[in-house]
N, C-alpha and C positions, 0 to 999 in steps of 0.2 A: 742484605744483598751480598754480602761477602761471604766466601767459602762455599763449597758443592754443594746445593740443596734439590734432591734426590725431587722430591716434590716439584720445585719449581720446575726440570727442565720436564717433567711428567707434563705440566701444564702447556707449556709449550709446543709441545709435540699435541698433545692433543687439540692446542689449537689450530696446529697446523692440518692436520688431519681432519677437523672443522671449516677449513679453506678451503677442501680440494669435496666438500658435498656439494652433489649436482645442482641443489638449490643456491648456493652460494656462488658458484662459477659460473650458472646462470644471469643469475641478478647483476653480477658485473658484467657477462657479455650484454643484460639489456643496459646496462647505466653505460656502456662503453659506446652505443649508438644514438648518443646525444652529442650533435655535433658540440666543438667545444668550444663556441661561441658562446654557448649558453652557460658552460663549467662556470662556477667562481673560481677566480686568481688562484691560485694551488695556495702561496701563503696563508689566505683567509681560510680556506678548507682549513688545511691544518692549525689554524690559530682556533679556528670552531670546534674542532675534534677535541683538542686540548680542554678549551672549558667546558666545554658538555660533558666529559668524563670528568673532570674535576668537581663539577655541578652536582653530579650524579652518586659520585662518592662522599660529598658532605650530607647529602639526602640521605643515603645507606650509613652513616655512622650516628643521625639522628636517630632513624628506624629503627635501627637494633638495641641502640642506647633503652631505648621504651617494650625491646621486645621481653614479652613474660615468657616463663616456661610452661610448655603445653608438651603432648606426647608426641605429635607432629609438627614440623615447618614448614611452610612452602612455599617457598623463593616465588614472587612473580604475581602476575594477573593473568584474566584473561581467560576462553576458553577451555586448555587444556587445565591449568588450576581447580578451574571449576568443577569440571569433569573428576577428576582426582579425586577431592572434598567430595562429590557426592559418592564416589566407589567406597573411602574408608566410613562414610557413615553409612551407607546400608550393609557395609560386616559390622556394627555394631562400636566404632571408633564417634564416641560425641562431636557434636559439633565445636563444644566448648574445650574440648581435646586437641584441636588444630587450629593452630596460630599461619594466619594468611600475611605473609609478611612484604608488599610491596617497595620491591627493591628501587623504585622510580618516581613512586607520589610522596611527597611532601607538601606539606604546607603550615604555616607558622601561624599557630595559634595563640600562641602568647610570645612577650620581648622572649622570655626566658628558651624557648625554642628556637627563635628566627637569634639570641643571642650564638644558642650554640651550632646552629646552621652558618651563621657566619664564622667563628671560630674555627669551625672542619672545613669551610671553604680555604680558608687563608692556610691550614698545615696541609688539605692535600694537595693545594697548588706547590707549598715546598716540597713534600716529597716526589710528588712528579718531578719538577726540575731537578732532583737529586739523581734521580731512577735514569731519564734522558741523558742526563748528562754523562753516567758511568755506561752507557750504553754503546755500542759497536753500532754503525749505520746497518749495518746486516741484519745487528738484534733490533735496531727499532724500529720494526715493523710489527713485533711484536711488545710495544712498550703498553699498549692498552688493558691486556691479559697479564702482563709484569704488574704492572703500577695496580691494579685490581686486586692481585693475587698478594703485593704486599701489604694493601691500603685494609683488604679484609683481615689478614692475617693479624694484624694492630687492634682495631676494632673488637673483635671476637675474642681476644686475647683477653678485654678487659671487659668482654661482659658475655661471660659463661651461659650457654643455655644447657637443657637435661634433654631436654627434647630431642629426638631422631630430623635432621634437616632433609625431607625429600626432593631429591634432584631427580628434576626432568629427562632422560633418555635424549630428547632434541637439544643437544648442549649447545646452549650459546656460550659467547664470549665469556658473559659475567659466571654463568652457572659454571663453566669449567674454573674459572677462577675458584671463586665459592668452593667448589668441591675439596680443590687441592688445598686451601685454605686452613678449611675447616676441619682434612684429615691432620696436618701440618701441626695445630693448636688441640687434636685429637678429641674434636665434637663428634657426632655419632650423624653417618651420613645411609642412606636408604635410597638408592637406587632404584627409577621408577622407569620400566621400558614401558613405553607409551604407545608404541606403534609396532608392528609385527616386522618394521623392516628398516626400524632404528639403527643406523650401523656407527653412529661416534661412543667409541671405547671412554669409559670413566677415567681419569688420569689416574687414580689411584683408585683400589678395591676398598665399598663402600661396607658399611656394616650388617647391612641390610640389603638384600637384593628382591625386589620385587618384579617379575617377568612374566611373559607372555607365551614364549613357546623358546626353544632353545638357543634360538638366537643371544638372549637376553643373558646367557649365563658367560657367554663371552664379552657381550659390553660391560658385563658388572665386574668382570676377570674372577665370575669364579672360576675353579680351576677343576675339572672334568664333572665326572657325576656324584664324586663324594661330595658336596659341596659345606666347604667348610667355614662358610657364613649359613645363616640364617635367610634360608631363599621359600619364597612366599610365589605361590602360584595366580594369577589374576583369572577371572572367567575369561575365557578363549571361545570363540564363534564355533558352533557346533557347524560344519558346512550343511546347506541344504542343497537337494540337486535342481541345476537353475531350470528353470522352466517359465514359461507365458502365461497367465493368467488369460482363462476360459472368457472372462468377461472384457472385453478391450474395454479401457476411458479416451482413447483417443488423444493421449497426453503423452509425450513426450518430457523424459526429464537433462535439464543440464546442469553438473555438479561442477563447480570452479571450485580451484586450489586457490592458494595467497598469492600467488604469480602471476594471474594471469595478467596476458596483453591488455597493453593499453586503449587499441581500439575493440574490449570484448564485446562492446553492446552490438556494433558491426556485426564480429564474427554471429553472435549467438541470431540477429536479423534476417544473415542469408543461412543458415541454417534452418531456421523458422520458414524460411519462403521455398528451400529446396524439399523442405519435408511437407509442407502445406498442410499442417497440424498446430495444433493448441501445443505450446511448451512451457513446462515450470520450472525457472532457473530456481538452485539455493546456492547462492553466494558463499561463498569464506565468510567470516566474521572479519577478518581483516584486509576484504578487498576493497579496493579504492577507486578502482576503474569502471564499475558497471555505474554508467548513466541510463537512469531509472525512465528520464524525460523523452528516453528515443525509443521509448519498447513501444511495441502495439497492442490493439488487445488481443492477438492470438499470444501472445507470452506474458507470463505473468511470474513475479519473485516467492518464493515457497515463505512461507510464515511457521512451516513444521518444526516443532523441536528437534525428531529425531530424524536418522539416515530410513528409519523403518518407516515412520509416519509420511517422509517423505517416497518413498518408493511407492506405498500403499495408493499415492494415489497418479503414478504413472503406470506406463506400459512397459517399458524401456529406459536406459539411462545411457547417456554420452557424457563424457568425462576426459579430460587432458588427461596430465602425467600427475595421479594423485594416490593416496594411501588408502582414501576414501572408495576407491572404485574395491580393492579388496572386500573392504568391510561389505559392499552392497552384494559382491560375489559371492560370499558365504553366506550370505541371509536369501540366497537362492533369487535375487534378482538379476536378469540378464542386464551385461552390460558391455560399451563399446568405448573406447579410446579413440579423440582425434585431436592428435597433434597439435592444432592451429590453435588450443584456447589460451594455452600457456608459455613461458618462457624458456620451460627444462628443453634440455636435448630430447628428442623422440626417442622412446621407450626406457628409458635410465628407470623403472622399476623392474623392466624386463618381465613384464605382462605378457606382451606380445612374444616374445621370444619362449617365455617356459608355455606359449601355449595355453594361458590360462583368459584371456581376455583378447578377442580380436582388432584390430586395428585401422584406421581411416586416414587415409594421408591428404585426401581430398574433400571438399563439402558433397561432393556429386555423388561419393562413394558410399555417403551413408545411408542405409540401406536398412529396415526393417529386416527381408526378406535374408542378408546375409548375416545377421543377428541369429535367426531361427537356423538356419543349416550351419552354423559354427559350432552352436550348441547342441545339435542335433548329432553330433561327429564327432564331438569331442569330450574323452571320457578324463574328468576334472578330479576325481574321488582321492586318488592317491594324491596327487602334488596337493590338494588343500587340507589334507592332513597333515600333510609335512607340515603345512604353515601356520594350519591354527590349531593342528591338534597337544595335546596336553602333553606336558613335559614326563612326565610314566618313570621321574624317579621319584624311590620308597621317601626319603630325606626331603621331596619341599615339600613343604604344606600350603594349605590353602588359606587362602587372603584372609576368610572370615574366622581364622586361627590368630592374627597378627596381634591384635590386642592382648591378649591372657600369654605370649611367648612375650612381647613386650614388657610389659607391667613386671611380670612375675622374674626377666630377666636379671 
């Protein structure tokens, strides 16, 4: 921790930069209208924040302790993981090629494991007290991303992988650590833009940039169109021009983000009764609010794998303030935004504003009929090229090239 490390205040900054995403600033205005009767004592908070990171870090120094070298990493669980693992296997990247590295689950299978689990419990609770202690009250706000970014650093130091570590585009806490890390210790990092509208910058330029349309070449900091990493093209949504299906099903769809409100089964009720149709909610994979016990039977939860499967069998789709409603956009399903299901500020993807997706500030407002004359008036072609069309420099290549530049690297 002593002397200027170029890396570390990279990390910093991007997690500060990580603070100020509308998802983030969100979730604190909704955690901030809980009266604070309910809060636990501020001490306890922070006595629990302390070991839960410390917790989490003796688990992560197990983890990696056992990790093998594979051609890919991939920090994490979860849907977006999964998603990922199945893009590099159908370009032809093995299964047995990518090590799924859960930075969060452990569990102690033999003394000799729950020994060395406790051992890393007991050194990273010392270097956290070390890390807090030489900290400024200013800096320890960011002691979480400090103490991560040195605790990895350590770690990784003593147990080399060969393997490319693919970083998520939605940087968390840990992942921005990680990254800065693992450039720091000079492991080979792979930049993964996940979303078309991914906007937290990498703290450091990764080895590997894999993107979606141009956006992706600023998060990864390549540096104009020469690009001089190794930047890997992903399939990008071909737009189709949105239109109604000849056949109505009479169904209504509603798509929740991870945010949504706590009272959503409510909102999605009077919605269902102002529309006086059949509706098929798909849930987030991580929402926690939809009580299943209060629906009726004109609404029912979507059991679809995909955003396609799902669409195919509504009419229309309503949507908060989500990433998701794009993707249904270019797959030429008409789609509407209304405010009340989630947490974000109204419009913070700026749907409604570039014109691309109409908008409902009210339950009374939502309207079939102004679904059809939006889309009937409104010419969508050029701004959804902008957004999903292909990057059209000579220098990336395409996804299903990344193996044979890899290897033969």
């Amino acid at each position: 921790m002593s002397g200027f490390d170029i890396n570390l205040l990279a990390v910093v900054q991007s997690e500060r930069q990580r603070r100020s995403a509308p998802a983030v600033v969100a979730g604190e205005l909704k955690l901030g209208k809980v009266p604070s009767v309910e809060l636990e004592p501020r001490r306890w908070r922070r006595l629990r924040n302390h070991f839960g990171e410390i917790h989490r870090a003796a688990k992560v120094r197990v983890n990696i302790a056992s990790l093998k070298d594979s051609l890919f990493i991939l920090p994490g669980k979860g849907h977006k993981v999964e998603e990922i693992l199945e893009e590099l296997i159908s370009v032809g990247v093995s299964v047995f090629e990518c090590r799924q590295f859960d930075a969060f689950g452990f569990s102690a299978t033999s003394i000799k494991s729950l020994a060395a689990y406790l051992s890393s419990l007991l050194l990273a609770c010392s270097i956290r007290l070390v890390i807090a202690a030489r900290l400024s009250k200013k800096s320890n706000i960011y002691l979480n991303v400090i103490f991560n970014y040195a605790w990895l650093r350590r770690i990784i130091r003593n147990n080399p992988t060969t393997g490319h570590w693919i970083i998520i585009g939605d940087l968390s806490p840990f992942l921005i650590a990680l990254s800065g890390a693992l450039r720091k210790e000079n492991h080979r990092i792979a930049s993964w833009q996940y979303g078309y509208q991914d906007f937290k910058r990498y703290p450091l330029r990764p080895n590997l940039a894999i993107v979606l349309n141009r956006k992706g070449f600023d998060l990864a900091r390549v540096e104009g169109a020469s690009c001089h990493i190794l930047t890997f093209q992903r399939d990008t949504i071909r737009p189709s021009p949105v239109k109604f299906s000849a056949q109505r099903k009479g169904v209504v769809g509603i798509l929740l983000n991870a945010f949504s409100v706590p009272d959503i089964s409510e909102k999605i009720k009077l919605i269902q009764e102002h529309l006086g149709c059949h509706v098929l909610v798909r849930p987030h994979p991580r929402d926690r609010n939809l009580d299943f016990s209060q629906m009726s039977q004109s609404i029912a939860i979507s059991d679809c794998g995909s955003l396609e499967q799902f669409c195919n069998k509504i009419d229309w789709v309503i949507c908060g303030n989500s990433t998701s409603a794009l993707k249904v956009l270019g797959q030429g399903f008409p789609v509407c935004q209304y405010f009340n299901l989630d947490s974000f500020f109204e419009d913070h993807f700026q749907y409604e504003r570039l014109g691309l997706i109409p908008a409902f500030h009210d339950v009374t407002e939502i309207a079939e009929k102004g679904l059809v004359e939006f889309y009937e008036n409104q010419e969508l072609s050029e701004t959804m090229l902008e957004l999903f069309g292909q990057i059209g420099v000579n220098n990336v290549k395409p996804l299903k090239e990344i193996k044979r530049y890899i290897v033969t690297s």
